[in-house]
ChimeraX commands (.cxc) that place a marker at each C-alpha (Angstrom):
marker #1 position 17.75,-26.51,14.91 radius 0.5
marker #1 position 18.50,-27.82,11.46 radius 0.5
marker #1 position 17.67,-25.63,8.12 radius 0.5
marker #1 position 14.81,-28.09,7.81 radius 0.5
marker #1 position 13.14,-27.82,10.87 radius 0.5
marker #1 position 13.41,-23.80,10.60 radius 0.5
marker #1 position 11.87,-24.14,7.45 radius 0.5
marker #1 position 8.99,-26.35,8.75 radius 0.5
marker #1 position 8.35,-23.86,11.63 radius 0.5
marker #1 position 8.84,-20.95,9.67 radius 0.5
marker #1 position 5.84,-21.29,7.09 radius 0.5
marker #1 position 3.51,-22.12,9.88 radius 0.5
marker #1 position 4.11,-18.83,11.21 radius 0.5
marker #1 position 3.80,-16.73,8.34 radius 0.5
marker #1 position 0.78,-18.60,7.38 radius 0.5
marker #1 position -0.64,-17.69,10.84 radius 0.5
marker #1 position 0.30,-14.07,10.79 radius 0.5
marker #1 position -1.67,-14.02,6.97 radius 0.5
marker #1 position -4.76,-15.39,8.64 radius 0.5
marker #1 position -4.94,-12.62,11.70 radius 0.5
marker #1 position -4.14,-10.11,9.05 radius 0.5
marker #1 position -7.06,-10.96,6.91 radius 0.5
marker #1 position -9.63,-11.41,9.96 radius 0.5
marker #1 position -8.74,-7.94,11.39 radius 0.5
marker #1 position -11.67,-5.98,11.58 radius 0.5
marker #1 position -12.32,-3.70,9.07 radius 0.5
marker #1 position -11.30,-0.07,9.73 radius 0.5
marker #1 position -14.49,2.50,9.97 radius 0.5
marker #1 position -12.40,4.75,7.51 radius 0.5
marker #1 position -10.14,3.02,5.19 radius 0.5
marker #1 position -6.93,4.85,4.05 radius 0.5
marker #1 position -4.56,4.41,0.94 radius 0.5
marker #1 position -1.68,6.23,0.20 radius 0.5
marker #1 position 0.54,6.66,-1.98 radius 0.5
marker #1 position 3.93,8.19,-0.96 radius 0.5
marker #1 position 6.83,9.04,-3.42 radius 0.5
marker #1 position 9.82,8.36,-0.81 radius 0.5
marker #1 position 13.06,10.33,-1.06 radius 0.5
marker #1 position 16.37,8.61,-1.10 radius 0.5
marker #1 position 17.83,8.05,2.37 radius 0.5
marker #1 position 14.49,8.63,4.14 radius 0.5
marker #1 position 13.32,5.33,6.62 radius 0.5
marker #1 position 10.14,2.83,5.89 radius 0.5
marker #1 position 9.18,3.43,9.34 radius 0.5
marker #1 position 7.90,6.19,11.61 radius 0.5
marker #1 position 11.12,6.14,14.09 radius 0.5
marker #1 position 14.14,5.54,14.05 radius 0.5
marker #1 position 17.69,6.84,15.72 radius 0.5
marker #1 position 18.40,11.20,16.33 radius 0.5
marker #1 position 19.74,10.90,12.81 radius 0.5
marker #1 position 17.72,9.21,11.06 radius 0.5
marker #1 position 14.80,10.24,8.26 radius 0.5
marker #1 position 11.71,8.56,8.70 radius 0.5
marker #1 position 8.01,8.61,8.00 radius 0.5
marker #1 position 7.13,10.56,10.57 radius 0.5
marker #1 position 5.35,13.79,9.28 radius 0.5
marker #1 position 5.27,13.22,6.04 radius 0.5
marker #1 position 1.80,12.43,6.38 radius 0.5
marker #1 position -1.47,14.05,8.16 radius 0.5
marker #1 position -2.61,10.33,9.52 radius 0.5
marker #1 position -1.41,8.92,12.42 radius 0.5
marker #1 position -3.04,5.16,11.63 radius 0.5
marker #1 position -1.38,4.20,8.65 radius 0.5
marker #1 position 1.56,1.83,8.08 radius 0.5
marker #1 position 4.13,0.79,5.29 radius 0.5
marker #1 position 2.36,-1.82,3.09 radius 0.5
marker #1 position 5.78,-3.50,2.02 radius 0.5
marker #1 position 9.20,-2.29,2.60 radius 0.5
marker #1 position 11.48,0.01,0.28 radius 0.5
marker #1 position 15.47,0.09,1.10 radius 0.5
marker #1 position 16.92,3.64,2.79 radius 0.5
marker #1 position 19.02,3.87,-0.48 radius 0.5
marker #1 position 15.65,3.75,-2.87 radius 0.5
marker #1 position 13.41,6.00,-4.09 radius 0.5
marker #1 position 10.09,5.81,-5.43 radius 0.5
marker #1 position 6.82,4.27,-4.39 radius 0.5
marker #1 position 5.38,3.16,-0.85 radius 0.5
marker #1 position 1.97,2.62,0.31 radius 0.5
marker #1 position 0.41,2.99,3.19 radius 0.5
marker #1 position -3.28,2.00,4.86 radius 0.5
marker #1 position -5.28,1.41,8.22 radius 0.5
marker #1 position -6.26,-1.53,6.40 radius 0.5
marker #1 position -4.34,-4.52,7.54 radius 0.5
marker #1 position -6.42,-7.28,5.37 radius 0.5
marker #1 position -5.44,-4.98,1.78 radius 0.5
marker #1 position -2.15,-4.60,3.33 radius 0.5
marker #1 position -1.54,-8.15,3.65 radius 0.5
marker #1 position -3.12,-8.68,-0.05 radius 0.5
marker #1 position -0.03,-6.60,-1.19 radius 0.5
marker #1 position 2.09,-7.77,0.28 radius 0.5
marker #1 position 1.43,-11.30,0.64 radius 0.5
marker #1 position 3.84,-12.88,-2.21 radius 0.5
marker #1 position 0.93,-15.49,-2.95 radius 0.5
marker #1 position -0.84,-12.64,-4.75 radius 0.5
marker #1 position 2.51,-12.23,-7.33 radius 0.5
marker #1 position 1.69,-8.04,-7.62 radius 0.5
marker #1 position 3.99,-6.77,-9.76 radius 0.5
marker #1 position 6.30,-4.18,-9.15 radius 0.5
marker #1 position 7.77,-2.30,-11.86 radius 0.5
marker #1 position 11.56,-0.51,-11.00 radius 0.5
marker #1 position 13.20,1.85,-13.10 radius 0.5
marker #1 position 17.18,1.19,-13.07 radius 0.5
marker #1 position 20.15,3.24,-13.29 radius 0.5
marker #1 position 22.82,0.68,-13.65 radius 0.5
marker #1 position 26.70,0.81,-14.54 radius 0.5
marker #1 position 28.04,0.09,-18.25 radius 0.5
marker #1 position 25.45,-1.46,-21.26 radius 0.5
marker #1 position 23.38,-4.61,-20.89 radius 0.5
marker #1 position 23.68,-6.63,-23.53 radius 0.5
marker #1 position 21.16,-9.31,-24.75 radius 0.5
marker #1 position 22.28,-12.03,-23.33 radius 0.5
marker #1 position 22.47,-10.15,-19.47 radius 0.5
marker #1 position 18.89,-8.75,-20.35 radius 0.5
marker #1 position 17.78,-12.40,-21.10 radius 0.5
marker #1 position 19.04,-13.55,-18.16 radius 0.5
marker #1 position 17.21,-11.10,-16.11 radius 0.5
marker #1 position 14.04,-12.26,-17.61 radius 0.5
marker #1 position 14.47,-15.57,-17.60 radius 0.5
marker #1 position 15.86,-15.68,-13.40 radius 0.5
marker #1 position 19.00,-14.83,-11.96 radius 0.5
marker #1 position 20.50,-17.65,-9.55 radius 0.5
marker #1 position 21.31,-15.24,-6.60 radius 0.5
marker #1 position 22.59,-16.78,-2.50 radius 0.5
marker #1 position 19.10,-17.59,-1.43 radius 0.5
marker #1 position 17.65,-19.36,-5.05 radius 0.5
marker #1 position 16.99,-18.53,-8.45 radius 0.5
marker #1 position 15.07,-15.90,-9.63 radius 0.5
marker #1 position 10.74,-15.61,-10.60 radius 0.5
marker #1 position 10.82,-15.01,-14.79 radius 0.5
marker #1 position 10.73,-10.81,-14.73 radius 0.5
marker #1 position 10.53,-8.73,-17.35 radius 0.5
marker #1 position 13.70,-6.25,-18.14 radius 0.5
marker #1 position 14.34,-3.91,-21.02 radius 0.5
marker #1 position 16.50,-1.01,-21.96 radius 0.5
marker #1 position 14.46,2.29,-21.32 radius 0.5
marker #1 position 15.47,6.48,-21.99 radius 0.5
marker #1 position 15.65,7.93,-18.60 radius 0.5
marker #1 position 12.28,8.72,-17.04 radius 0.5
marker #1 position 11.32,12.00,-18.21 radius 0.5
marker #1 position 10.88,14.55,-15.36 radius 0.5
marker #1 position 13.13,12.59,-13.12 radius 0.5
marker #1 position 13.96,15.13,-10.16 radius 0.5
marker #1 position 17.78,14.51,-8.97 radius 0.5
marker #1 position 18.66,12.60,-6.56 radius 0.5
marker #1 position 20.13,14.10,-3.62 radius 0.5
marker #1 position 22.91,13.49,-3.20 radius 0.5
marker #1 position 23.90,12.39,-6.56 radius 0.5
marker #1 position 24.73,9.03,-8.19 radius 0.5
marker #1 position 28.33,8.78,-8.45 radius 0.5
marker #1 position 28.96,8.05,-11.92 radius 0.5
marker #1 position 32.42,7.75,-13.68 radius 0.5
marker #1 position 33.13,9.56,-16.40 radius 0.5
marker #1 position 34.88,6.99,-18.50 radius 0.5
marker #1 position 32.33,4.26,-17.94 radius 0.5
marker #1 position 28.34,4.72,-19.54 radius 0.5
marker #1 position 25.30,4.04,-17.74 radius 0.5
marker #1 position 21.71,2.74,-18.79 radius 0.5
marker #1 position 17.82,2.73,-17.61 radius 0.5
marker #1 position 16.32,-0.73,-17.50 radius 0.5
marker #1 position 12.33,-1.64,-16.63 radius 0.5
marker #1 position 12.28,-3.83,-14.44 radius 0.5
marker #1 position 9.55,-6.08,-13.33 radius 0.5
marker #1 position 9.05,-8.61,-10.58 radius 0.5
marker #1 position 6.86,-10.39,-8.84 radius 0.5
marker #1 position 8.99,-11.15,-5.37 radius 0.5
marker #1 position 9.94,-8.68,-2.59 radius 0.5
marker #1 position 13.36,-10.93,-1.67 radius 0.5
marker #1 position 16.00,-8.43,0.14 radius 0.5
marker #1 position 17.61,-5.52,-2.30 radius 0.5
marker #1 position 16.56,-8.04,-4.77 radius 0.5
marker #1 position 16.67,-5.69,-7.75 radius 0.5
marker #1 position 20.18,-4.62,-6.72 radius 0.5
marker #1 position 21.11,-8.17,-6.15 radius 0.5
marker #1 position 19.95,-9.06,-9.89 radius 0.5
marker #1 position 21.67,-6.74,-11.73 radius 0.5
marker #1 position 25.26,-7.33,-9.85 radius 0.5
marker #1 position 24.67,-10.84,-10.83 radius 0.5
marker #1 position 24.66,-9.95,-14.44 radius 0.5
marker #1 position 27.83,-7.58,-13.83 radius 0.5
marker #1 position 25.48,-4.34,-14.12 radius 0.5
marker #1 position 25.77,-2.61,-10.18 radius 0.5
marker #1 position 22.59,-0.88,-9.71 radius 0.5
marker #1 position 23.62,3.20,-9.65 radius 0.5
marker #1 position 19.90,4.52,-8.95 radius 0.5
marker #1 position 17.05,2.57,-8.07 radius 0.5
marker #1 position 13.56,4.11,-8.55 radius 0.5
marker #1 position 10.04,1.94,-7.87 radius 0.5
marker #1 position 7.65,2.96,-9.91 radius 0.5
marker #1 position 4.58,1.24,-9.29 radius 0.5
marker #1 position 2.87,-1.84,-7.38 radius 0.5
marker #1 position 0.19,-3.57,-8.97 radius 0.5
marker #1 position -2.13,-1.05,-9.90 radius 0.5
marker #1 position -0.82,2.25,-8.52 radius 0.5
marker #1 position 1.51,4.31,-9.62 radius 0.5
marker #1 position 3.50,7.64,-8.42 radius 0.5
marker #1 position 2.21,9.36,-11.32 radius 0.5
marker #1 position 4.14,13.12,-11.06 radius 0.5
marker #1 position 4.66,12.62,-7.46 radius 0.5
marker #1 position 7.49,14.76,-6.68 radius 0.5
marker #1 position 9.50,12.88,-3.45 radius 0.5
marker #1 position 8.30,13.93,-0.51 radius 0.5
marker #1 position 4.80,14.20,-1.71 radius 0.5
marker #1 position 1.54,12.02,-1.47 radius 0.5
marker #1 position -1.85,11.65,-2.15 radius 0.5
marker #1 position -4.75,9.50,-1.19 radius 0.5
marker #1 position -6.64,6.60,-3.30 radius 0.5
marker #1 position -9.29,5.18,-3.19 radius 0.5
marker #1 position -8.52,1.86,-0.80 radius 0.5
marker #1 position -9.64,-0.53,-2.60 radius 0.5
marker #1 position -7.80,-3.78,-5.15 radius 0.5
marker link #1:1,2 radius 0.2
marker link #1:2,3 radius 0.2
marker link #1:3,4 radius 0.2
marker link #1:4,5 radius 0.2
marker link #1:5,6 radius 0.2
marker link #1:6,7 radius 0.2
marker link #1:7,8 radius 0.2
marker link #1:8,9 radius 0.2
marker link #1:9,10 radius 0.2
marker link #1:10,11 radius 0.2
marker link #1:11,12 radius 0.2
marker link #1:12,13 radius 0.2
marker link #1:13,14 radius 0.2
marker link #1:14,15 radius 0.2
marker link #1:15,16 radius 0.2
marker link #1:16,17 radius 0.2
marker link #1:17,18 radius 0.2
marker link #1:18,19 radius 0.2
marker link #1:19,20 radius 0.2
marker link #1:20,21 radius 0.2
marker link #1:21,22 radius 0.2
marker link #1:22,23 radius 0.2
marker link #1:23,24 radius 0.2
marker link #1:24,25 radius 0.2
marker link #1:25,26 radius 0.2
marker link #1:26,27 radius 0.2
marker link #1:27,28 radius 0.2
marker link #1:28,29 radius 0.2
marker link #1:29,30 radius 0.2
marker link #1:30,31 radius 0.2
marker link #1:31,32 radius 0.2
marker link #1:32,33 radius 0.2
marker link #1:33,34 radius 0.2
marker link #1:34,35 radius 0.2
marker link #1:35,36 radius 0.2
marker link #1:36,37 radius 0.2
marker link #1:37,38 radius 0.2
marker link #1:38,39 radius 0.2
marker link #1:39,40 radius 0.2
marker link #1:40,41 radius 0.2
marker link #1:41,42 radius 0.2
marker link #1:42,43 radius 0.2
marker link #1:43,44 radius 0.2
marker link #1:44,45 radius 0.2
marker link #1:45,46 radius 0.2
marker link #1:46,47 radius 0.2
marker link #1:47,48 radius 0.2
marker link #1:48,49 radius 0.2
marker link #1:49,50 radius 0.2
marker link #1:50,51 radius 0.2
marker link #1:51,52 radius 0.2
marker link #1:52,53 radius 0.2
marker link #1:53,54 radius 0.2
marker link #1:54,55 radius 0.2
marker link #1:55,56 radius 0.2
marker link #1:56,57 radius 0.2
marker link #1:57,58 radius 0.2
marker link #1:58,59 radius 0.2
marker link #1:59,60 radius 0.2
marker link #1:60,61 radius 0.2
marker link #1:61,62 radius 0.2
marker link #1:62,63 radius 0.2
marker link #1:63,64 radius 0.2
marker link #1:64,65 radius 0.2
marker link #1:65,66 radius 0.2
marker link #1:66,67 radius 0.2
marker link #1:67,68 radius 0.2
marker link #1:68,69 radius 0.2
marker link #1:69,70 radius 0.2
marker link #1:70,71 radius 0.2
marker link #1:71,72 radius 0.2
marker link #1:72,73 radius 0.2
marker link #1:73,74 radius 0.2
marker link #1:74,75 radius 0.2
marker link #1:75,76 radius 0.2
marker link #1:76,77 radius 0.2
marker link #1:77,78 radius 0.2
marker link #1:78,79 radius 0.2
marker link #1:79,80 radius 0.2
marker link #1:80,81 radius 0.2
marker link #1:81,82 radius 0.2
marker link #1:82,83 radius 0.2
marker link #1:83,84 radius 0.2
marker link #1:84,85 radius 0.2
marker link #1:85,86 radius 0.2
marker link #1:86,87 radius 0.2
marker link #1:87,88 radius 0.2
marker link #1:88,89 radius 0.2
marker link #1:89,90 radius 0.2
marker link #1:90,91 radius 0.2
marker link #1:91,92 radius 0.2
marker link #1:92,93 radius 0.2
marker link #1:93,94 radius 0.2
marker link #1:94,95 radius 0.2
marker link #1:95,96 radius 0.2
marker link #1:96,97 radius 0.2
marker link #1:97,98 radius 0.2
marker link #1:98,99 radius 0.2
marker link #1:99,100 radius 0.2
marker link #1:100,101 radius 0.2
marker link #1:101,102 radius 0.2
marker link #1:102,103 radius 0.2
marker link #1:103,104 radius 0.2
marker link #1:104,105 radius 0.2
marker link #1:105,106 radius 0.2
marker link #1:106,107 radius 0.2
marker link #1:107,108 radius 0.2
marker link #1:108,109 radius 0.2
marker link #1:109,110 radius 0.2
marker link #1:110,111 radius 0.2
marker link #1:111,112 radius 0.2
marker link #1:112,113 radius 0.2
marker link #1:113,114 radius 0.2
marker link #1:114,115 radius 0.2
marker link #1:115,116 radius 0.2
marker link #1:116,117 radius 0.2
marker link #1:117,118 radius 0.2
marker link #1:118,119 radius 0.2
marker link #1:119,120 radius 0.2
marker link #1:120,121 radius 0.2
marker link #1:121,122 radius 0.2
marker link #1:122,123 radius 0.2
marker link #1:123,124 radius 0.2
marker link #1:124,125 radius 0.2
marker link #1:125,126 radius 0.2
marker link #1:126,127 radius 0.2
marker link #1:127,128 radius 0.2
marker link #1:128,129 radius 0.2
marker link #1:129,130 radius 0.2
marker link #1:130,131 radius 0.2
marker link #1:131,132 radius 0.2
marker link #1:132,133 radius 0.2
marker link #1:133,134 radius 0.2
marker link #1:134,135 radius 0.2
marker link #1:135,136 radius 0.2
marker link #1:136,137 radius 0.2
marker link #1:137,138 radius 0.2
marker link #1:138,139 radius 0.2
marker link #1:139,140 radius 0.2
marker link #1:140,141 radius 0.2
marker link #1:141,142 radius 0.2
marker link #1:142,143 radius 0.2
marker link #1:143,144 radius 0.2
marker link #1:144,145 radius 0.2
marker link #1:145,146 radius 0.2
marker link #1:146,147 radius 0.2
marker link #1:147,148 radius 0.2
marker link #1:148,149 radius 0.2
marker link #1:149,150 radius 0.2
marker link #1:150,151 radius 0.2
marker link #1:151,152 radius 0.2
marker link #1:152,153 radius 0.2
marker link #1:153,154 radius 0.2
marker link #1:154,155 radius 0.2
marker link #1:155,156 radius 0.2
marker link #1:156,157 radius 0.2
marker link #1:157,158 radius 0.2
marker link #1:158,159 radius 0.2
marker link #1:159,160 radius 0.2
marker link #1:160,161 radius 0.2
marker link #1:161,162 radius 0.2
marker link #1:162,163 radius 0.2
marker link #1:163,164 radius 0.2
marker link #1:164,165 radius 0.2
marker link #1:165,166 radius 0.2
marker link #1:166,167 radius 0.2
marker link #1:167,168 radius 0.2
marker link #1:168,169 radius 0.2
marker link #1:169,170 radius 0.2
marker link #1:170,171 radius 0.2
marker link #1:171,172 radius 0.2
marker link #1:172,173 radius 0.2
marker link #1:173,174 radius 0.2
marker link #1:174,175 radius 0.2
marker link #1:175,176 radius 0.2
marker link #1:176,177 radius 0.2
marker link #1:177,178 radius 0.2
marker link #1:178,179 radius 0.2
marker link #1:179,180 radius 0.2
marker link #1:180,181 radius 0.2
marker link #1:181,182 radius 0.2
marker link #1:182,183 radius 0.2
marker link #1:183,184 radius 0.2
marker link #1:184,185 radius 0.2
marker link #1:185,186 radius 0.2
marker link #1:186,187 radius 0.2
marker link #1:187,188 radius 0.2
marker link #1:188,189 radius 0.2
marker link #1:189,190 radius 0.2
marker link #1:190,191 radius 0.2
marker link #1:191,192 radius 0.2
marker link #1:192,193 radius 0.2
marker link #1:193,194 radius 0.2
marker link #1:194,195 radius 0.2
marker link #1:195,196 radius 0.2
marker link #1:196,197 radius 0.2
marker link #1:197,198 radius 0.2
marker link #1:198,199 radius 0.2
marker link #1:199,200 radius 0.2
marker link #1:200,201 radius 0.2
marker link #1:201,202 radius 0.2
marker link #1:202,203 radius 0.2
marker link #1:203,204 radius 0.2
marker link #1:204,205 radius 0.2
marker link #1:205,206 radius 0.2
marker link #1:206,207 radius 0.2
marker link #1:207,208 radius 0.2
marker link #1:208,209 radius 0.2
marker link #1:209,210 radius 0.2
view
């Protein structure tokens, strides 16, 4: 099959799987959550002997992962019942912003912070515009576990970062390209929710409703 015919098939498809999503019926109790999830801990409720997942971190056994976050990321997932407000957020039509924090290697300067905002050209296309800026550490950050491993001889920053695209380790992906590898890699909200003191590990429940 040739790239274009993939891509012709491929759209259908997604298209089709947006459309079931938004007729499924709505659940009788609708459940949000928001979940601060630890580094090295699984987007899904299984897994391999070894592996840290999902399951038990929560009291519900009906809710799923509205969007993916990467084993080696921290920060903010959601999860609902609902699968028409899970395909609103995740659905990259809607362009809900995410906002990362970034612990990257060495100092940005302007010209790689402009070129963060204004679109990286990465493998698979360029870039949305995002918007990036040099932050102080989040206050109250718990550590990581394990640690970052920083060198002693070579600084590190915080940037903001925020996108409107879910591409694969796309933050990581952006900041290599500007010669900044991404050290720690926090997400701190999606559209209108935010961890908000969650310590990881720990949730609570919202209102389910955008």
């Amino acid at each position: 099959m040739t790239e274009a015919n993939r891509a012709a098939t491929t759209k259908p498809r997604r298209a089709s799987r947006q459309r079931h999503a938004n007729r499924r019926p709505k659940p009788a109790n609708p459940k949000l959550v928001i979940f601060n999830k630890p580094y090295g801990m699984l987007t899904q409720f299984s897994g391999e002997p070894d592996d840290v997942t999902l399951k038990g971190t929560v009291p519900y056994n009906d809710i799923y992962p509205a969007g993916r976050l990467d084993k080696d990321s921290e920060g903010l997932l959601l999860l609902t019942n609902d699968g028409s407000l899970q395909a609103k957020i995740t659905d990259p039509r809607h362009k809900m912003k995410k906002i990362y924090w970034v612990q990257v290697e060495g100092e940005p300067d302007a010209a790689a912070i402009q070129t963060l905002q204004q679109g990286v050209e990465l493998n698979d296309g360029m870039t949305r515009p995002a918007q990036a800026f040099i932050m102080p550490e989040p206050t109250n950050l718990w550590p990581r576990n394990p640690p970052v491993r920083e060198r002693k001889s070579v600084p590190d920053t915080w940037l903001c970062l925020t996108i409107q695209e879910g591409r694969n380790r796309q933050v990581r992906r952006m900041t290599a390209q500007v010669g900044h590898p991404t050290l720690r890699l926090i997400r701190a909200a999606i559209g209108p929710w935010q961890l908000q003191g969650l310590q990881p590990g720990e949730w609570r429940e919202v209102p389910p409703v955008w």
